[in-house]
KOLMIRO-619218 format. One record per residue (C-alpha): residue number from 1; y, z, x; residue in three letters. Coordinates in steps of 0.2 Angstrom, whole numbers, m for minus. Layout:
BEGIN
  seq  north     up   east  type
  NUM      Y      Z      X   ala
...
END
This chain:
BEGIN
  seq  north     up   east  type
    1    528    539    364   unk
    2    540    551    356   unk
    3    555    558    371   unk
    4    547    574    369   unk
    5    545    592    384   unk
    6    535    591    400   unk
    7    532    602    414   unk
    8    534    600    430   unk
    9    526    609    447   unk
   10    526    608    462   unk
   11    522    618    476   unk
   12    535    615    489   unk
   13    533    611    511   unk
   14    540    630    512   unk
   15    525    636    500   unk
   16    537    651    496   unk
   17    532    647    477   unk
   18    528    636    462   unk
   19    542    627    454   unk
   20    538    627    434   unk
   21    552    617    425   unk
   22    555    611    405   unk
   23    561    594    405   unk
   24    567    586    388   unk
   25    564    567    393   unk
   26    578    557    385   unk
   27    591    548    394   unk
   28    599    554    402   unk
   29    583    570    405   unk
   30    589    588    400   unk
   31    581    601    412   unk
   32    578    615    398   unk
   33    572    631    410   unk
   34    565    633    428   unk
   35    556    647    436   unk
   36    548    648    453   unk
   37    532    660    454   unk
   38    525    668    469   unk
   39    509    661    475   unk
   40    494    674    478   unk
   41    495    680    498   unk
   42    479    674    501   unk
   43    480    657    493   unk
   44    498    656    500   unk
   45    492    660    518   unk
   46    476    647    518   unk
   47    488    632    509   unk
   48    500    636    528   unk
   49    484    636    537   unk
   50    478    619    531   unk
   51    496    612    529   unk
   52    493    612    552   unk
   53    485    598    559   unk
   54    474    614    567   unk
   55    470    620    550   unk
   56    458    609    547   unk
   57    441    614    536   unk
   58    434    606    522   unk
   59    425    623    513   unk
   60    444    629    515   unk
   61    450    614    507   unk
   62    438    610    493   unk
   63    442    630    489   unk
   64    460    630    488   unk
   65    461    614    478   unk
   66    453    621    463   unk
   67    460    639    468   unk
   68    478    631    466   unk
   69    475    621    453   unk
   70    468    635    443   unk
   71    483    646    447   unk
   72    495    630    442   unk
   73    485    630    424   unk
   74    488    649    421   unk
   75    505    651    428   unk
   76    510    635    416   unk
   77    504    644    403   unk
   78    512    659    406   unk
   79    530    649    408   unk
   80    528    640    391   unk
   81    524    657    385   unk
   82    541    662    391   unk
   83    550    647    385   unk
   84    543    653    367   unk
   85    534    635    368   unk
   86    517    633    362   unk
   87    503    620    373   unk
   88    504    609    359   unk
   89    521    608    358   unk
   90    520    598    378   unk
   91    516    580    381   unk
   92    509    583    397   unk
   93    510    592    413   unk
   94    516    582    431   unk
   95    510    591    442   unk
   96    511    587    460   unk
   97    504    601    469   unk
   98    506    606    488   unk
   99    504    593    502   unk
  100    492    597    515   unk
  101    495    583    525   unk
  102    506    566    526   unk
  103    503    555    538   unk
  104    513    537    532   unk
  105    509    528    550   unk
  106    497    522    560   unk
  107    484    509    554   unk
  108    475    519    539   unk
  109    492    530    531   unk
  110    486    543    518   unk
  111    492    559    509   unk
  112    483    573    501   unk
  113    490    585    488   unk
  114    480    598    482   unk
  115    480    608    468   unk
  116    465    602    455   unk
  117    473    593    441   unk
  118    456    595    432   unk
  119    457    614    432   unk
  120    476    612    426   unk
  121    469    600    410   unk
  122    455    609    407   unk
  123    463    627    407   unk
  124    480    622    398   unk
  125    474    609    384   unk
  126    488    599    390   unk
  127    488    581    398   unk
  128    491    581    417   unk
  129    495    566    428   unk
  130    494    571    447   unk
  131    492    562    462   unk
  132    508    553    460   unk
  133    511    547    480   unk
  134    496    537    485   unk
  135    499    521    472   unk
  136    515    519    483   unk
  137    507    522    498   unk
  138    493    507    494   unk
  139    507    497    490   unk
  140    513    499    510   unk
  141    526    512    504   unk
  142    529    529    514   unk
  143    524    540    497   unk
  144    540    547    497   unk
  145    552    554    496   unk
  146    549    552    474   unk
  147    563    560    469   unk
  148    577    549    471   unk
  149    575    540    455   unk
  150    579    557    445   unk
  151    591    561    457   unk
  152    603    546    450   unk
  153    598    550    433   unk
  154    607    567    435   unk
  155    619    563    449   unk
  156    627    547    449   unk
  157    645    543    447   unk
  158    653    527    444   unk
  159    669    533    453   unk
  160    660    539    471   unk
  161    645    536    484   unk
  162    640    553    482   unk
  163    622    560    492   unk
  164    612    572    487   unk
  165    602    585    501   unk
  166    588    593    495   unk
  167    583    608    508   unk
  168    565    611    505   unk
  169    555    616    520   unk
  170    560    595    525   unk
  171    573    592    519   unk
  172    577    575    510   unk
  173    594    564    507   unk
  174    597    553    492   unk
  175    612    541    493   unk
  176    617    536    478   unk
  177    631    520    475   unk
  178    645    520    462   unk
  179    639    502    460   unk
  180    626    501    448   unk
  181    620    484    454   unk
  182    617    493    474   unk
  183    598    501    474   unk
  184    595    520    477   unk
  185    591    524    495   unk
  186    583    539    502   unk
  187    574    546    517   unk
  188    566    563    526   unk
  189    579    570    539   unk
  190    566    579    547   unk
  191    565    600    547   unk
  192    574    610    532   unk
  193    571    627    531   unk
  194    553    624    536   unk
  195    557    628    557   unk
  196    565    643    550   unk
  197    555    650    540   unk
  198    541    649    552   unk
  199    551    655    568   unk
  200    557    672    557   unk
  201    538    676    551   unk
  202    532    674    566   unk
  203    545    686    575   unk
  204    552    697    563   unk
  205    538    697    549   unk
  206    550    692    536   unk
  207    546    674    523   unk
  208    564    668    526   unk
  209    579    669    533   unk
  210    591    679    516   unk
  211    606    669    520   unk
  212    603    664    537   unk
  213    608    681    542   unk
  214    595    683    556   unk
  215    603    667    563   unk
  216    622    673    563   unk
  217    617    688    576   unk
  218    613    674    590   unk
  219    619    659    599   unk
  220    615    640    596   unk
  221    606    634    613   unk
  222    615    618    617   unk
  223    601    614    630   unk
  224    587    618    619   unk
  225    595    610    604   unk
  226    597    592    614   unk
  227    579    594    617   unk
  228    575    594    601   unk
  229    586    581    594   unk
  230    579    570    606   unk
  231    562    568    596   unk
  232    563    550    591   unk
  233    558    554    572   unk
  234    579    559    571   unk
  235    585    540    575   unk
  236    570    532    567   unk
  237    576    520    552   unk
  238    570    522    537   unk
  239    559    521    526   unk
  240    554    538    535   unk
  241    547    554    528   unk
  242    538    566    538   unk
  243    532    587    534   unk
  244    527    601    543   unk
  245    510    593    552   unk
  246    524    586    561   unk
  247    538    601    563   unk
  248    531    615    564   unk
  249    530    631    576   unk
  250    519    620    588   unk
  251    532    607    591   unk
  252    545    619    592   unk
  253    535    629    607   unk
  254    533    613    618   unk
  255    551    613    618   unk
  256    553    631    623   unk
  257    540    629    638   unk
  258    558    622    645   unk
  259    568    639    641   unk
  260    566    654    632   unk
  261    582    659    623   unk
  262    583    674    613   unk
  263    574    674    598   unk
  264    591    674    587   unk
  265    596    664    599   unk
  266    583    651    595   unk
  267    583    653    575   unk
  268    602    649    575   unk
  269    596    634    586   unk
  270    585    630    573   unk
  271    598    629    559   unk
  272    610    618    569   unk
  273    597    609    570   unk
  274    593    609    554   unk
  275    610    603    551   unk
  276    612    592    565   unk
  277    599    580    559   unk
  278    606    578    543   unk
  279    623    576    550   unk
  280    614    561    560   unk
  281    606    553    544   unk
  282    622    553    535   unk
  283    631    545    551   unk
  284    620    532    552   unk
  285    613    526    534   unk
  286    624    535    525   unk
  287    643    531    529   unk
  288    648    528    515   unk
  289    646    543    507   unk
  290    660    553    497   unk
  291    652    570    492   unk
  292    637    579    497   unk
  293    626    589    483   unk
  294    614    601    489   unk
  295    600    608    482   unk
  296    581    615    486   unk
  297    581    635    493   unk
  298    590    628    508   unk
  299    608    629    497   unk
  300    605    647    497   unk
  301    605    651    516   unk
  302    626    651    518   unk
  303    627    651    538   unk
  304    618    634    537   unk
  305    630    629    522   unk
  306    642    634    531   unk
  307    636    624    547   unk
  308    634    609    535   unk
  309    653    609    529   unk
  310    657    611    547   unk
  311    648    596    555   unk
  312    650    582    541   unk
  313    667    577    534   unk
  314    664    574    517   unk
  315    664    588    502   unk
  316    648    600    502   unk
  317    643    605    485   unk
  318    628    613    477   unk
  319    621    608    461   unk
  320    627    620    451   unk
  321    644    615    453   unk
  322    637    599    442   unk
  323    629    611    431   unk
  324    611    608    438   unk
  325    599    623    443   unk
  326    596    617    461   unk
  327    578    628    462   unk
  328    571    616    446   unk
  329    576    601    452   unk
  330    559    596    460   unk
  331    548    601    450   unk
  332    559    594    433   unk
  333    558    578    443   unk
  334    539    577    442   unk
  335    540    582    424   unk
  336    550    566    423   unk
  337    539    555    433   unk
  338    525    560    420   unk
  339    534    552    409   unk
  340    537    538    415   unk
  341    518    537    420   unk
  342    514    539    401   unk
  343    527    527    395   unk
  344    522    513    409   unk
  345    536    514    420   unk
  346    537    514    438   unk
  347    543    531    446   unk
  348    545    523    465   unk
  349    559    515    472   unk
  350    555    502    487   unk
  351    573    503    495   unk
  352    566    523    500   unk
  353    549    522    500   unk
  354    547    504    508   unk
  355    534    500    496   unk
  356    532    481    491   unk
  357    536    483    475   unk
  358    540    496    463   unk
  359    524    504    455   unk
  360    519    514    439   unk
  361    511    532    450   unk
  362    500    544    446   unk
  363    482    548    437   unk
  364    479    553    419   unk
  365    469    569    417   unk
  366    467    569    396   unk
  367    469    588    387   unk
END
């Protein structure tokens, strides 16, 4: 297959939008144009609901999946109309959808995405692979985090160890070795702006935190804060990945049965924690490391950049610094894995994943 333009989408743990991104495959990949569009208030507020271990209901479900994937079809179009690209000008689309739940443990691990890819197929003429995390999974891996591998194709130096944080409602690190021969790791740190975004909804009405103002007019709770660094999934080793049927407001709550701070009180809480936790993956799996890159939405919230710069002793970067839109990064990444899905190579990496073995991921839907 020609190196030729595929989309990417995603629909991120956050649900603040879907992430469209032109990629030129090629080696190394050329991210052409990103754009993140907002997701219909209903379909937003039921992909939240069933995204909670509570929000459980299968009409819901069967609903919102051709719902989304319906949406994902139109909005590509839309994009590729604004990119002055034509449908036949596309290889395919790699479309991973949202995640309504992701459970790598116990004795029968599963992950669902939604987001029909079908609908997408059908609507848009265009190839669409989807379903890209359960082929690692079947192979004993965690099913993510998947976006390592393009992480080093756009990132890597062979001068410095650097890491790349991605803040997405979970935020993820990729660690990254100067020396070609050294595999790419990677692991889930636990809650990005996930905790954050839910805590200010719930109080203040609002989708996110603009810069982490709200934060800044309260006090970190040092009590409440070692409560909630105390949840084991924080010193687990990896491979690890976790989302928000694990962090959400519901975990947070049977911490505050304890104490009831402030409510600014308890969203700053929440970004040290944020911060803290990432502070603690790097101490522990990723000492090495000589520069931090950030990306996701999270690299916009400057009090937790800020917090960032404070608690770890390495540089703190964004993306763009290295010329790379930090909001297209995901979703160019799963254009990429389409990619490779259509060209026969593997798009998992066992040293994150913990998968036997490296495997080719993802489900062909033909135009």
């Amino acid at each position: 297959m020609r190196q030729g333009l595929f989309v990417g989408a995603i629909s991120g743990t956050s649900v603040d939008g879907l992430d469209l991104a032109l990629l030129e495959a090629g080696d190394p990949p050329r991210i052409l144009a990103g754009r993140t569009y907002a997701i219909p208030t209903t379909l937003r507020a039921t992909l939240l609901r069933l995204g909670q271990p509570v929000g459980d209901d299968l009409d819901s479900l069967g609903a919102a999946d051709t719902a989304l994937g319906r949406f994902i079809g139109l909005t590509v179009l839309e994009f590729l109309r604004e990119c002055h690209v034509t449908a036949a000008d596309v290889d395919a689309i790699g479309s991973h959808g949202q995640t309504v739940r992701h459970r790598p443990g116990g004795n029968d691990p599963f992950t669902l995405q939604i987001g029909d890819p079908n609908s997408i197929a059908e609507l848009t003429h265009i190839t669409t692979v989807a379903d890209f995390r359960r082929r690692d999974m079947a192979a004993g891996g965690q099913g993510a985090p998947l976006v390592p591998l393009f992480h080093r194709c756009l990132f890597h130096s062979p001068n410095e160890n650097r890491v790349v944080l991605n803040i997405g409602g979970i935020a993820n690190l990729t660690l990254l070795p100067c020396d070609p021969t050294q595999p790419v790791s990677g692991f889930d740190t636990g809650p990005g702006n996930g905790l954050m975004d839910a805590w200010i909804a719930l109080h203040r009405n609002e989708p996110f935190d603009s810069d982490g103002a709200w934060g800044t007019t309260g006090q970190v709770d040092s009590e409440l804060l070692d409560r909630l660094c105390s949840d084991p999934y924080f010193d687990a080793a990896p491979p690890k990945s976790t989302g928000r049927e694990y962090f959400n407001v519901a975990w947070l709550q049977r911490q505050l049965v304890f104490s009831r701070p402030a409510e600014a009180d308890t969203q700053a809480t929440l970004r040290a924690l944020t911060a803290e936790s990432i502070r603690r993956g790097l101490g522990h799996w990723g000492t090495a490391a000589q520069r931090l890159i950030v990306c996701g939405g999270g690299r916009l919230n400057r009090a937790l950049l800020a917090e960032l710069r404070t608690r770890i002793g390495v540089p703190v970067e964004t993306s763009e610094d290295h010329g790379v839109d930090g909001d297209s990064i995901e979703a160019a990444a799963f254009a990429w894995l389409a990619y490779r899905t259509l060209t026969g190579q593997v798009g998992s990496e066992p040293a994150v994943t913990g998968a036997r073995a490296a495997r080719v991921l993802g489900a062909i839907y033909p135009a």
